[in-house]
C-alpha positions as CSV (number, residue, x, y, z in Angstrom):
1,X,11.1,4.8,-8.7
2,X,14.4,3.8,-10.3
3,X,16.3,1.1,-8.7
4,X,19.8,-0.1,-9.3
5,X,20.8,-2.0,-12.0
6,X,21.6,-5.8,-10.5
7,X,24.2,-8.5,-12.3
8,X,20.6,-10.2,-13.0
9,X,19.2,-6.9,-15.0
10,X,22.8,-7.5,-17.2
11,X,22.1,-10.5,-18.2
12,X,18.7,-10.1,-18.9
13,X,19.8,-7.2,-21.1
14,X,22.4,-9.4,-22.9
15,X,19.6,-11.6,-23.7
16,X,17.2,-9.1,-25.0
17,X,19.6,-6.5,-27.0
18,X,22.0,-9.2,-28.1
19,X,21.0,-13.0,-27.8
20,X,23.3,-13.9,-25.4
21,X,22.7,-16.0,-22.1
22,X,24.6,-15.3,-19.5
23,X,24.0,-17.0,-16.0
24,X,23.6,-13.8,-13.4
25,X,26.0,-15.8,-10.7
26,X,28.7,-16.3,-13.3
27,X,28.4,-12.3,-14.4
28,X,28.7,-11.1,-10.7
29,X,31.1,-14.0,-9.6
30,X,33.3,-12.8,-12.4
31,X,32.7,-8.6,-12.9
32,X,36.0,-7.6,-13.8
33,X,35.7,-10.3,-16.8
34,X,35.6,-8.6,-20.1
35,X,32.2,-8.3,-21.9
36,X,33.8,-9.7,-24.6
37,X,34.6,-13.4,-23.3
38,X,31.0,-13.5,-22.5
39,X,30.5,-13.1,-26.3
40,X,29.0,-9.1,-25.9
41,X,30.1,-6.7,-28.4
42,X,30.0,-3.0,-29.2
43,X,27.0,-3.0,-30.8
44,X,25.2,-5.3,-28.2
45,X,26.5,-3.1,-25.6
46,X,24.8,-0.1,-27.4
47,X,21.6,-1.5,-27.4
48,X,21.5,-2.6,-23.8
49,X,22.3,1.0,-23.0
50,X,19.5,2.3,-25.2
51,X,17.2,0.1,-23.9
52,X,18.0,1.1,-20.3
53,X,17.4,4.6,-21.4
54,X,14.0,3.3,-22.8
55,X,13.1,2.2,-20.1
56,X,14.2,4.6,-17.6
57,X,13.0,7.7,-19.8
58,X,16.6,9.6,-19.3
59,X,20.2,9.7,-20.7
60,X,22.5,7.0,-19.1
61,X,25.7,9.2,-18.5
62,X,28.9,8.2,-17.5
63,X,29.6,6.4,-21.1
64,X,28.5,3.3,-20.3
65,X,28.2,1.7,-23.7
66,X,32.4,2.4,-23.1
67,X,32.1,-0.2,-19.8
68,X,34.1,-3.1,-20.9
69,X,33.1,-5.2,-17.6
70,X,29.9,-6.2,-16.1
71,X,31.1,-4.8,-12.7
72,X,32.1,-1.1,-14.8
73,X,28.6,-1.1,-16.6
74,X,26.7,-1.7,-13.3
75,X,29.2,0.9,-11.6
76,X,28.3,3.3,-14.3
77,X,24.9,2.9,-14.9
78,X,24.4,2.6,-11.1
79,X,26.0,6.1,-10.7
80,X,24.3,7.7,-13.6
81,X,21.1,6.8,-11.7
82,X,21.6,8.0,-8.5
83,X,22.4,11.6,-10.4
84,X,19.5,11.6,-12.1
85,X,17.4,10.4,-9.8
């Protein structure tokens, strides 16, 4: 069963495909802050979408590793998941 992807699955992600903590609270008190002033780039954001891919075993559409906000990559991952599911 897939479930949605929460402000706490971000930062867990950030931790795991790029090293950076990020307090869940701050990310979803804050979503339309850029990834970037949390210290997230390109790359990292690349590898959080491949893991979620991993892990779900299908394509994230929707161009989420283009999300430049926590609230446009849960919005975008969220909705790729409820077409796929």
């Amino acid at each position: 069963m897939i479930s949605e992807l929460t402000y706490a699955d971000v930062a867990s992600l950030m931790k795991s495909c790029a090293g950076l903590t990020a307090d869940p609270l701050l990310l979803e008190s804050r979503p339309d802050t850029p990834f970037a002033d949390f210290g997230l780039d390109s790359l990292g954001l690349l590898g959080m979408v491949a893991e979620l891919e991993h892990r779900y075993g299908m394509p994230i559409i929707g161009d989420a590793e283009g999300a430049r906000t926590p609230a446009d990559f849960v919005d975008r991952v969220n909705s790729s998941l409820t077409v796929e599911a």
